[in-house]
C-alpha positions in Angstrom: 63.1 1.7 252.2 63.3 0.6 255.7 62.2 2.5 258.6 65.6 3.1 260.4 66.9 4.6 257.4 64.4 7.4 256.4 66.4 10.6 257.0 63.0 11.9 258.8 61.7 9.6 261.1 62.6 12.2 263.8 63.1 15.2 263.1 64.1 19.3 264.5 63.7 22.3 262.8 65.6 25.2 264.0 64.8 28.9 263.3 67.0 31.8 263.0 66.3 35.6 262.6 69.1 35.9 260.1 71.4 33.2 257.7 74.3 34.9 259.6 72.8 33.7 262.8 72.0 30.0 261.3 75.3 29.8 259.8 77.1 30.4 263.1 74.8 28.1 265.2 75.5 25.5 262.6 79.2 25.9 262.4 78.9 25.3 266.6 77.0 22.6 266.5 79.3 20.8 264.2 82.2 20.7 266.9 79.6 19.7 269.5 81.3 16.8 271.6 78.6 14.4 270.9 78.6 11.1 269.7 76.0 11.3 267.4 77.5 10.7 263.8 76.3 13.4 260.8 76.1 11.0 258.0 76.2 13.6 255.6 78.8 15.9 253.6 78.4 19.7 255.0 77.5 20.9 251.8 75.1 18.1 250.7 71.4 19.4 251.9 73.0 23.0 251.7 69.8 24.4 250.1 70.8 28.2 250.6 74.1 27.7 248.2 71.9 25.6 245.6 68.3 26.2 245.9 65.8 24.0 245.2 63.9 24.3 241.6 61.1 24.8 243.4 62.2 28.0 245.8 63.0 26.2 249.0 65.9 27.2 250.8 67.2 26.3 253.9 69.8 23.5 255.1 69.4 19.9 256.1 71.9 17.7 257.9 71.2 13.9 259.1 72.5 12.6 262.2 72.9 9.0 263.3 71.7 8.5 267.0 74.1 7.0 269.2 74.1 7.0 272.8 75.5 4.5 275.0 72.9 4.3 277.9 70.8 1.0 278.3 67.5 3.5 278.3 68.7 4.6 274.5 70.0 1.6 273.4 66.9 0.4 271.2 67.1 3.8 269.4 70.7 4.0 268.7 71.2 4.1 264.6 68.0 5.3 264.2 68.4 8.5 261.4 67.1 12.2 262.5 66.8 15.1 260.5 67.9 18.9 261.6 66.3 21.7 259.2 67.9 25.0 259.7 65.8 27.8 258.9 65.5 31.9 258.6 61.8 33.6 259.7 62.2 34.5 255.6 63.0 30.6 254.9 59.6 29.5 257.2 57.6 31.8 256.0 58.0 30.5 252.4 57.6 27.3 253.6 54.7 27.8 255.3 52.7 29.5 252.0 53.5 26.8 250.2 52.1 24.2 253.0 49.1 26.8 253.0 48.4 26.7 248.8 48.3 22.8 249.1 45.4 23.1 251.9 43.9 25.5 249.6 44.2 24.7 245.9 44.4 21.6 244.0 48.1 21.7 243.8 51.3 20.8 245.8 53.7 23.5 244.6 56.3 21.8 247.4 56.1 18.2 245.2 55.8 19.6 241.8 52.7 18.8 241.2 49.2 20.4 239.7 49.2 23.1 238.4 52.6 24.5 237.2 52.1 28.1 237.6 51.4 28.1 241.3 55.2 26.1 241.3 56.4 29.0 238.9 55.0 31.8 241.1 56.2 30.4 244.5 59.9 29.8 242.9 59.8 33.3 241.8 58.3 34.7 245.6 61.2 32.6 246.7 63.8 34.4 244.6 62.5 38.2 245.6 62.4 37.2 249.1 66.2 35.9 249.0 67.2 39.1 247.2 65.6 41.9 248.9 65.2 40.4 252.8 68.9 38.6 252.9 70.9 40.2 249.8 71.2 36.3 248.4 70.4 34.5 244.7 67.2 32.5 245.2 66.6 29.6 242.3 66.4 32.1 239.5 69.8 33.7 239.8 70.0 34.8 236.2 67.1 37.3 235.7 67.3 40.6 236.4 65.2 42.0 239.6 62.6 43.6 236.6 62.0 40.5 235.1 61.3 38.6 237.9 58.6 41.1 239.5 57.2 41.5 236.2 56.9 37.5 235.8 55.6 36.7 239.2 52.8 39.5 239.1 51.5 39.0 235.7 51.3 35.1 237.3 49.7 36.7 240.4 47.1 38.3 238.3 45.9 35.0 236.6 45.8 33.2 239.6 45.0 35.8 242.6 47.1 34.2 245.1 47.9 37.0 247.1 44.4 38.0 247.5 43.8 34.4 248.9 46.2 34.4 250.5 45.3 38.2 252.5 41.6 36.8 253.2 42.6 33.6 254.4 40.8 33.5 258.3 42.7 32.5 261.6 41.9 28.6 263.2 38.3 28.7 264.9 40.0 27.8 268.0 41.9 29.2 270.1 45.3 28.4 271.0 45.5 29.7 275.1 48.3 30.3 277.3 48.1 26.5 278.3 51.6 25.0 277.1 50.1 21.7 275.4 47.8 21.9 272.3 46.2 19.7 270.2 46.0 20.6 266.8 43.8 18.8 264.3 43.6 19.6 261.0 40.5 18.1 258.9 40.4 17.1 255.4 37.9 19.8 254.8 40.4 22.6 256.0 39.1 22.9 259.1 41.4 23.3 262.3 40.3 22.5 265.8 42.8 22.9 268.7 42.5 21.3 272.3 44.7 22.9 275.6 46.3 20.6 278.0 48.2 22.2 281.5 49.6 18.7 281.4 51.9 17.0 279.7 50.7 13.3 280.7 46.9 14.3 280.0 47.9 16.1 276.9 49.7 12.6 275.6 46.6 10.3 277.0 44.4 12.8 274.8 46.8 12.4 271.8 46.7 8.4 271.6 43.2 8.3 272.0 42.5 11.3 269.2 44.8 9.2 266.6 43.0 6.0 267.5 39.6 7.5 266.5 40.4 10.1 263.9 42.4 7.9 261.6 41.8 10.2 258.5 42.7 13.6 260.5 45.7 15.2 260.9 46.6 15.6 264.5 49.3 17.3 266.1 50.9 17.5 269.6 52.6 20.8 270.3 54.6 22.4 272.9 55.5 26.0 273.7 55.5 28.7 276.4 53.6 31.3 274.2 50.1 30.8 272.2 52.3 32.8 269.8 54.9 30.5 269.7 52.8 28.1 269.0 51.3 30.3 265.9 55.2 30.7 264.4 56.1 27.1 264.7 53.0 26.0 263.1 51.5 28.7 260.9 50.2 26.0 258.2 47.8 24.5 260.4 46.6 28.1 260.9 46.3 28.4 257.2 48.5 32.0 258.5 50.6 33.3 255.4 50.6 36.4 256.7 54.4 36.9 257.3 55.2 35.3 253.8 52.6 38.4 252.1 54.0 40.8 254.5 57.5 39.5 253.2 56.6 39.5 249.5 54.5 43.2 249.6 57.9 44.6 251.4 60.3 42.7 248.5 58.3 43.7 245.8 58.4 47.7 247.0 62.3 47.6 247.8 63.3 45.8 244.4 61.0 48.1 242.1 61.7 51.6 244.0 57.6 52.0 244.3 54.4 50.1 246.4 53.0 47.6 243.9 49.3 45.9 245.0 49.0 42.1 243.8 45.4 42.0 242.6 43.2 41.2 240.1 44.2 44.6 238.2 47.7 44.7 238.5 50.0 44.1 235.2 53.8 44.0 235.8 55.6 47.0 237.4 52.1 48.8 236.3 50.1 47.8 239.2 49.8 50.1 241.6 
């Protein structure tokens, strides 16, 4: 494929508190007098209407750059990529970055072991039912069968214990509005806090010049929690997603269930 036509080269992810919220943004941004072009049929990346098999849900749309100014003209055509998102959506998202850091498997590209896949498309369905009254990508099972399925998978494979004692970044993300984040192959995160922009950036080219094998990020944000939300896989931070999941599992079962090592179905306690 050629560069200029990957949906992703560039990319935004928006993040809503509710769908109602994403929905209306969306619908606004449509009418937007722009001349960039949306190369895509609304409904086509519409992942809330038709889930993926995996659990993600969310919408995509794919714009074609155009701008008529001589500074922009090199870029124009070039594809970018909007993700819409709820805090429930990203926090799905961002366990399922977190179990690939973690385990041997990459439940987001199907691969590895199935039952981590299995588990996060059922978390994906409770999390649609009981947080935003939606189907997730099990519509056909009842609200029993699917917290009985997902904690008898939880009690083979412990994930939500993991997922509870996983520990914050060593560093420390400060009030300074550039960061650095960068993520080794060994799991470890290191972060770096720039006041400036410019020595921030300097910083950047030279960190990607000599750490070829590490993933390094540049961040922005006015908030060391902001910075947290945005990027809570680099913090190995599932906390909102088990938070999200405990809460689901309680409001679809009538009673407080415990994922761990002794729980079995609605039994657990």
């Amino acid at each position: 494929m050629q560069l200029a036509r990957m949906d992703d080269v560039a990319g935004c992810r928006l993040i809503f508190r509710s769908i109602r919220d994403l929905q209306a943004f969306r619908s606004k941004f449509h009418r937007a007098r722009f001349n960039h072009k949306l190369r895509n049929e609304p409904d086509k990346y519409d992942y809330l209407r038709h889930p993926k098999p995996t659990g993600y849900r969310g919408i995509h749309d794919v714009y074609e750059y155009n701008v008529n100014s001589e500074a922009g003209k090199a870029l124009a055509g070039l594809y970018i990529e909007i993700q819409y998102r709820t805090l429930v959506q990203h926090a799905w998202a961002t366990a399922v970055e977190v179990i690939g850091f973690i385990t041997q498997s990459q439940p987001k590209f199907q691969r590895g072991d199935t039952r981590y896949e299995r588990a996060m498309a059922l978390a994906s369905e409770l999390l649609a039912r009981a947080h935003e009254q939606q189907a997730g990508p099990i519509p056909g099972a009842s609200d029993q069968e699917i917290l009985n399925e997902f904690l008898s998978l939880d009690n083979e494979l412990h994930l939500m214990q993991t997922l509870r004692g996983l520990n914050s970044a060593k560093g420390d993300v400060t009030d300074k509005r550039n960061s650095i984040l960068i993520f080794s192959k060994e799991g470890e995160l290191e972060v770096r806090n720039f006041h400036d922009a410019t020595d921030a950036l300097r910083a950047l080219f030279e960190l990607e010049k000599n750490m070829p094998d590490r993933d390094i990020v540049l961040v922005r944000a006015d908030t060391s929690e902001e910075i947290r939300l945005a990027f809570r896989n680099y913090f190995t931070d599932a906390r909102e997603f088990v938070r999200l999941v405990d809460s689901a599992c309680t409001k679809l079962s009538g009673r407080k269930i415990v994922q761990g090592p002794s729980s079995k179905g609605l039994g657990g306690r």
